[in-house]
C-alpha positions as CSV (number, residue, x, y, z in Angstrom):
1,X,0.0,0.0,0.0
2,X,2.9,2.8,1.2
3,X,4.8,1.4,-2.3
4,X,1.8,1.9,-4.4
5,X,1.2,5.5,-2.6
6,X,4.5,6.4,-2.7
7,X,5.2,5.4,-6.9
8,X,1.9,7.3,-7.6
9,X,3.0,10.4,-6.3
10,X,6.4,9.8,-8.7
11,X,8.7,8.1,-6.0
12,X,10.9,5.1,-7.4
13,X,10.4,2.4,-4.5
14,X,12.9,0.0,-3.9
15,X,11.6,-1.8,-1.4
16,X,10.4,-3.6,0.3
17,X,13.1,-4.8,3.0
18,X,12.0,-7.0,5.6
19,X,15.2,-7.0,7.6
20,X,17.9,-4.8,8.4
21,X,20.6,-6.7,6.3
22,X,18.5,-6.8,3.6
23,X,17.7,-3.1,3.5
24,X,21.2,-1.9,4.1
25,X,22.0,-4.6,1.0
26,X,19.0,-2.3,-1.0
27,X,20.8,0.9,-0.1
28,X,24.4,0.0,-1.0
29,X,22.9,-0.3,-4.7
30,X,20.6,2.4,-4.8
31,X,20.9,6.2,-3.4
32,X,17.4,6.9,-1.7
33,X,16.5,10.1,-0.8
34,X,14.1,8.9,2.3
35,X,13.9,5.9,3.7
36,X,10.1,4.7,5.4
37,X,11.3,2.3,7.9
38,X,9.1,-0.1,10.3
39,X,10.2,0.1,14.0
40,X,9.4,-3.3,14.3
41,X,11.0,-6.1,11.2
42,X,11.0,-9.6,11.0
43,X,11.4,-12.5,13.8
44,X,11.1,-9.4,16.6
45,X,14.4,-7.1,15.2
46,X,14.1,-4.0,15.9
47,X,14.8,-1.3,13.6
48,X,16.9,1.2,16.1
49,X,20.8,0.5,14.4
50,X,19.0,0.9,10.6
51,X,17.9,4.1,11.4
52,X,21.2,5.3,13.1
53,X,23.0,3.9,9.5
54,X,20.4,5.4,7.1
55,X,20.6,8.7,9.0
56,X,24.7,8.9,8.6
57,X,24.3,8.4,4.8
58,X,22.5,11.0,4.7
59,X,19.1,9.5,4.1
60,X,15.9,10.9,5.7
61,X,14.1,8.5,7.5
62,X,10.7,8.3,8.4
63,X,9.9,5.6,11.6
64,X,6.4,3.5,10.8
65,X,5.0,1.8,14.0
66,X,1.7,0.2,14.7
67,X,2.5,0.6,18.3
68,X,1.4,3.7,20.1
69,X,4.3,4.2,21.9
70,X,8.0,4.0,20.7
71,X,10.9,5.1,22.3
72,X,13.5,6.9,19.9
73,X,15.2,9.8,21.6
74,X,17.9,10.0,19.0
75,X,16.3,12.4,16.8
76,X,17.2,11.0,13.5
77,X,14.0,10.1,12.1
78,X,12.0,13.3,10.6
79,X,8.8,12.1,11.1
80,X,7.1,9.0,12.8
81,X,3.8,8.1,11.5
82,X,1.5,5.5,13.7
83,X,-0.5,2.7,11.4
84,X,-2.9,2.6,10.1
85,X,-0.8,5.6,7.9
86,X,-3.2,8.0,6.3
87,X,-2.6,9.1,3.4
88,X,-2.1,12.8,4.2
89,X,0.4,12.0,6.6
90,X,2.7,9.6,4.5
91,X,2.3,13.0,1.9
92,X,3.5,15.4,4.6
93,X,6.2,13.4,5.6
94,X,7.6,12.8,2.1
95,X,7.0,15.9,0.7
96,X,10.2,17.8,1.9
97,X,12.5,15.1,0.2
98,X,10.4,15.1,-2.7
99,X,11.0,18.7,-2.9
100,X,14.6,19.0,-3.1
101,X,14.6,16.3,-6.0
């Protein structure tokens, strides 16, 4: 659904990843400009040392969580959006790196 959202508005989505490996592997052969990333991944990892990576490249990221309280005191994420994602939101939280493209 985000993918779909995201390549209507004119975003090239390479994803999905469902782990950390795999999404670092996605990144080393693409140059994203944001990154939507799920707090929670597969088999219970958590997402923390992804964001901290993706956020030294340079890449915005954007934290997804169905739960209604996450911890990240960091501040590397630009936006955390709680599921079920409207629309508007996932708009609003792209919009800034679609804007410098």
């Amino acid at each position: 659904m985000i993918g779909g959202l995201a390549e209507a508005w004119g975003a090239d989505v390479i994803g999905p990843a469902a782990t950390s490996a795999d999404a670092v592997n996605l990144v080393s052969e693409n140059s994203p400009d944001v990154a939507l990333v799920d707090i929670s991944l597969r088999l219970g990892e958590r997402s923390d040392s992804l964001i901290d990576q993706l956020h030294d490249q340079g890449i915005r990221v954007v934290v997804i969580s169905g739960y209604p309280e996450v911890l990240i005191t960091n501040g590397k994420p630009v936006a955390f959006l709680q599921k079920p994602i409207r629309e508007e939101q996932l708009l609003a939280s792209l919009r800034p790196a679609l804007q410098t493209e």
